[in-house]
C-alpha positions, -999 to 999 in steps of 0.1 A, spaced: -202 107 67 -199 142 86 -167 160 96 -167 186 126 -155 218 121 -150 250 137 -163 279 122 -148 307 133 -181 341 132 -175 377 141 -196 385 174 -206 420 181 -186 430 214 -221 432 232 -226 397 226 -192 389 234 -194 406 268 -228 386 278 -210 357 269 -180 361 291 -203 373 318 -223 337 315 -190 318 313 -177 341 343 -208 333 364 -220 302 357 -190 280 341 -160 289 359 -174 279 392 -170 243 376 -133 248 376 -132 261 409 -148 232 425 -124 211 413 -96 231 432 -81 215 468 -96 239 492 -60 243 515 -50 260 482 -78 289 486 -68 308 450 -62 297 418 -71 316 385 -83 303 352 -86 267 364 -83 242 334 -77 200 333 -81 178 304 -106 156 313 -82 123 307 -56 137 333 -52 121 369 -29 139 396 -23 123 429 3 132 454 8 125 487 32 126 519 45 98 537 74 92 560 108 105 540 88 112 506 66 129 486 49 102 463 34 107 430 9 92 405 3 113 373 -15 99 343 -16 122 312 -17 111 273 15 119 250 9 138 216 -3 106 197 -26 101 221 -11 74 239 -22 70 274 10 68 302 7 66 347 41 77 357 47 68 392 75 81 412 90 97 444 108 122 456 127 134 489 108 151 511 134 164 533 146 188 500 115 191 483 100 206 517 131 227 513 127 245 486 89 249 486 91 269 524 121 289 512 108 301 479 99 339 478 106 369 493 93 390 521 66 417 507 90 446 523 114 436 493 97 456 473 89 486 497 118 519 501 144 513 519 174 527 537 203 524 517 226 511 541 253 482 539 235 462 571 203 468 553 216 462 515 233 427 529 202 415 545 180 422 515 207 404 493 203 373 515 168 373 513 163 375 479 196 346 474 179 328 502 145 327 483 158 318 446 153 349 437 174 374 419 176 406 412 178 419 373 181 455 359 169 463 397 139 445 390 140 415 417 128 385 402 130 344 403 161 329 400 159 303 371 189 289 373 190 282 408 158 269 410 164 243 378 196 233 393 183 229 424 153 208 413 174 186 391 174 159 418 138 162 429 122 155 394 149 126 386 119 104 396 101 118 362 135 118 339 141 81 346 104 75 334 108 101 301 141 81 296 127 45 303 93 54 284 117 63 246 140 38 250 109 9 254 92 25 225 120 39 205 113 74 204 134 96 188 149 127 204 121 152 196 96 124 204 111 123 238 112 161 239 76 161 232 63 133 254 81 158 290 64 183 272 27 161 271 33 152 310 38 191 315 7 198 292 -17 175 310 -6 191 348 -39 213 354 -33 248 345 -38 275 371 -23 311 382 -5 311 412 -11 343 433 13 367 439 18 360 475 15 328 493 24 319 529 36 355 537 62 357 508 58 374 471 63 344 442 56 371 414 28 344 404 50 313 404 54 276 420 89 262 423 89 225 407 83 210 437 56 228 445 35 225 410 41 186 414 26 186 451 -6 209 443 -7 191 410 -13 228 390 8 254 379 7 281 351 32 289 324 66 301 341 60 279 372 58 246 339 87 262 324 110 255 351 93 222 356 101 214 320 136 227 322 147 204 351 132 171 340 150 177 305 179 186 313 183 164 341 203 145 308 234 159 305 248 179 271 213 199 268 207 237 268 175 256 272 164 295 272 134 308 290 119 328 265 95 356 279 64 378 257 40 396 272 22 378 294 40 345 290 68 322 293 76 296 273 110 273 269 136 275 241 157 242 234 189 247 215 190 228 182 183 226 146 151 239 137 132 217 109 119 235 81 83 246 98 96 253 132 97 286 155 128 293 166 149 327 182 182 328 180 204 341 208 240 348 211 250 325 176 224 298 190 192 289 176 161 279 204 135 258 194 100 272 210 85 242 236 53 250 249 50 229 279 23 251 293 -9 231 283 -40 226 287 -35 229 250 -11 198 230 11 221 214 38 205 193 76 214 194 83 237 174 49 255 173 40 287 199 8 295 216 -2 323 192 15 328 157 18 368 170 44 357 198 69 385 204 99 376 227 109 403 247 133 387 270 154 356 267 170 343 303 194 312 299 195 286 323 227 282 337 234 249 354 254 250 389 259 221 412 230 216 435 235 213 468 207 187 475 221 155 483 192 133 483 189 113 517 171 86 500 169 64 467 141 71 436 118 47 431 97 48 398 71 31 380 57 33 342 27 21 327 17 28 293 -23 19 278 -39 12 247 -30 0 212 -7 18 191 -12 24 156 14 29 129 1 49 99 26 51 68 13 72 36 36 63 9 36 68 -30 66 59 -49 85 53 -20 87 84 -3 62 96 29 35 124 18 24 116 53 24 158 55 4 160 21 -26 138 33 -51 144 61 -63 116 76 -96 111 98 -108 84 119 -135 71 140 -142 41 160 -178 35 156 -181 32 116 -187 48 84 -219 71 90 -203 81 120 -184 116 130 -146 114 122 -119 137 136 -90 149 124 -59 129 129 -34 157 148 -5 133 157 30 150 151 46 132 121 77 109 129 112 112 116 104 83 91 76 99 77 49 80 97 22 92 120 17 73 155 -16 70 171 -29 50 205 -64 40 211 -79 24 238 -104 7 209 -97 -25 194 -115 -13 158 -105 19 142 -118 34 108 -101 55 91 -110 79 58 -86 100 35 -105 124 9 -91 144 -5 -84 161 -45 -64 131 -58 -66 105 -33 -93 86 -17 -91 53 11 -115 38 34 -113 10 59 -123 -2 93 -92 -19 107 -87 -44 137 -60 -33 159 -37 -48 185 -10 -34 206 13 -24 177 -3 -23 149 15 -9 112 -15 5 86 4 9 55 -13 29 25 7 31 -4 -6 53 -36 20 42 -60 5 40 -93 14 -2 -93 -5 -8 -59 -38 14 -58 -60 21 -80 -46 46 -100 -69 70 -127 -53 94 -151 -76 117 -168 -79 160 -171 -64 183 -139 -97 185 -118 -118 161 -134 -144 150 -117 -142 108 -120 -172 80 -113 -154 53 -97 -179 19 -99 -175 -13 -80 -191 -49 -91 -206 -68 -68 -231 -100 -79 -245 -76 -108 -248 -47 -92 -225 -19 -93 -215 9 -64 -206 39 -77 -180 67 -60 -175 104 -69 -138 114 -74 -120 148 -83 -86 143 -100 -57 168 -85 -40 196 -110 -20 169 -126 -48 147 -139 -43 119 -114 -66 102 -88 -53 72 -62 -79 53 -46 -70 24 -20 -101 4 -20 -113 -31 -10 -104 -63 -32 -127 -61 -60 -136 -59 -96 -137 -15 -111 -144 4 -135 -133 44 -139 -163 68 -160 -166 105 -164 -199 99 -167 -226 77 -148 -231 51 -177 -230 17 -161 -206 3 -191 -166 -1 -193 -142 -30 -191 -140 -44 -155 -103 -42 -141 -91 -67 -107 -81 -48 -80 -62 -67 -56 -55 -51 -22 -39 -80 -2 -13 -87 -25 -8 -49 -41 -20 -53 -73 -29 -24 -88 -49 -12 -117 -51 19 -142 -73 37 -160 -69 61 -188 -96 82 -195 
């Protein structure tokens, strides 16, 4: 069996620089041709290779087809549409004339133009630093990404996902939209780098402030919710008002706390968790909700479908989930094969949740004090329960870190396994149905104990 892992090696900045200049000439062109030409600039192009993005324009709507994969890996197509009348709207009135940002006479005539200009535009002006509007432009999109909240909404009610779950899966949708840099002009008018929301949806890319604001109006497009923009150098990234749990970043502003959301992607960042453990907020900008003014001239029509099997993965020892004290790989091709990492955020129950488009998954735990191995059939729900209680496994009690032969008999001949006990002296090992025996040493010889998986009878050994 082989695991892959990163190893992380100091290169000397000369190597470094040939490197970027070889991904700078050679690789980046790859991202590039993927881009629709009308757009004619996008920086730092990146897609996950599962994602599909189709939009197109017909009659009174904009119509959309996204498919993207949720945080346990689960494969979702959203369909949905949304007005064009308003979305049109919003993407030709966004911005604001380059001669914003040029002197000017400081007259009323002059001062009340400019004012409507930048109002006019969603944007706003800050400290005297003109700037996007937020607000505005959330409220204002509330209506045009309703299509997508009715799917987040339909999607965790039909697989009854709790409220971070649901948080996460807008976030995965967000995550798998291909990530590019807007320039700072487009169609005569400065976006300071940014697409409105319905702009990201139609050119199906958008970078970190213009995802923000995406974010922001398909979650709070249910009521009783508050968000934060939360701004470090460089970056934007969303803040959603709650109770942090006990390993997540959070800012607190004004008495609140903020839970850092990272819908930026291409990257599936978990809530809770930011970009770069250095993050420094230097700005935080609520989002105030006001009444939009878009009354939508026609009705939303959506459409969900969600792929693959789903796999239910519950660690237990004496009743209570050490789903967080295990790590759990998996493949689907077998035991000599390469196995990866099982990254799915843990549920509120303790379990972990992972989809597969495979019908066969095999799954390896290895660790100081517990060891399992199995190739399972799966189905569309499937529940994989692994319980290390000292009654249901096999269960070895010996010196802190001793090193344990664990042999199996089958028709006369035995199969022997290398174990390490943890700093307690204790080893757990799920294994098939079978006769065992437990040895510090390789000596074929030891009373034979039955070991019966199916109906959780467990043996021990003291040694």
């Amino acid at each position: 069996m082989s695991i892959k892992k990163i190893i992380l090696i100091a290169i000397p900045l000369s190597l470094l620089a040939i490197s970027f200049g070889i991904y700078n000439e050679f690789l980046m062109p790859i991202y590039l041709n993927e881009l629709p030409k009308e757009i004619g600039y996008i920086e730092k192009y990146k897609k996950n290779k599962w994602t599909k993005q189709k939009s197109s324009a017909k009659d009174k709507y904009y119509s959309f087809e996204y498919q993207f994969k949720d945080l346990g890996n689960g494969s979702h197509t959203w369909k949905w549409n949304s007005p064009k009348l308003e979305s049109d709207k919003m993407i030709n009135n966004f911005g604001v004339p380059p001669s914003i940002f040029k002197p000017y006479i400081v007259r009323d005539d002059i001062i009340k133009k400019r004012n409507k200009q930048i109002k006019d535009g969603y944007f706003v002006t800050r400290n005297n630093v003109v700037g996007p509007d937020y607000s505005t432009l959330v409220s204002e999109s509330l209506p045009l990404v309703q299509g997508i909240a009715n799917l987040a909404k339909k999607t965790a009610e039909e697989n009854d996902l709790s409220h971070r779950e649901t948080i996460e899966l807008i976030m995965s949708f967000c995550q798998d939209i291909p990530y590019g840099v807007p320039p700072k002009n487009y169609k005569g008018k400065n976006i300071s780098g940014m697409f409105p929301p319905p702009l990201v949806l139609k050119n199906k890319w958008g970078d970190c402030d213009s995802k923000a604001v995406l974010f922001s109006s398909i979650f709070l497009a249910e009521p009783g919710r508050s968000v934060v923009l939360l701004e470090s150098p460089g970056h934007i990234s969303v803040g959603i008002e709650g109770i942090p749990g006990p390993y997540d970043k959070a800012v607190s502003y004004k008495g609140k706390k903020y839970i850092f959301t990272e819908p930026v992607g291409p990257g599936k960042t978990q809530l809770g968790k930011s970009v770069s453990p250095y993050v420094k907020v230097n700005n935080v900008y609520p989002i105030k909700l006001t009444k939009s003014k878009n009354q939508l001239s026609v009705p939303i029509m959506t459409e969900s479908i969600s792929t693959g099997n789903n796999i239910v993965f519950n660690l237990r020892e004496n009743k209570r989930s050490i789903a967080k004290k295990l790590k759990v790989f998996y493949n689907h091709d077998g035991e000599d094969k390469t196995y990866f990492e099982l990254t799915s955020p843990i549920k509120d129950n303790g379990s972990i949740k992972y989809s597969s488009e495979k019908g066969r998954i095999f799954v390896m735990i290895n660790q100081r004090g517990y060891y399992h191995y199995g190739g399972y059939d799966v189905k569309k729900n499937t529940e994989l329960n692994l319980d290390f209680s000292e009654n249901n496994c096999i269960y070895i009690k010996t010196k802190p870190r001793q090193q344990v032969y664990l042999f199996k008999h089958i028709n006369g001949e035995y199969e022997g396994l290398l174990l390490e006990a943890d700093g307690r002296g204790i080893i757990r090992a799920i294994m098939e149905t079978g006769e065992y025996f437990a040895s510090i040493t390789q000596t074929l010889s030891g009373g034979l104990k039955k070991f019966d998986r199916d109906n959780k009878t467990g043996i021990t050994f003291s040694l």
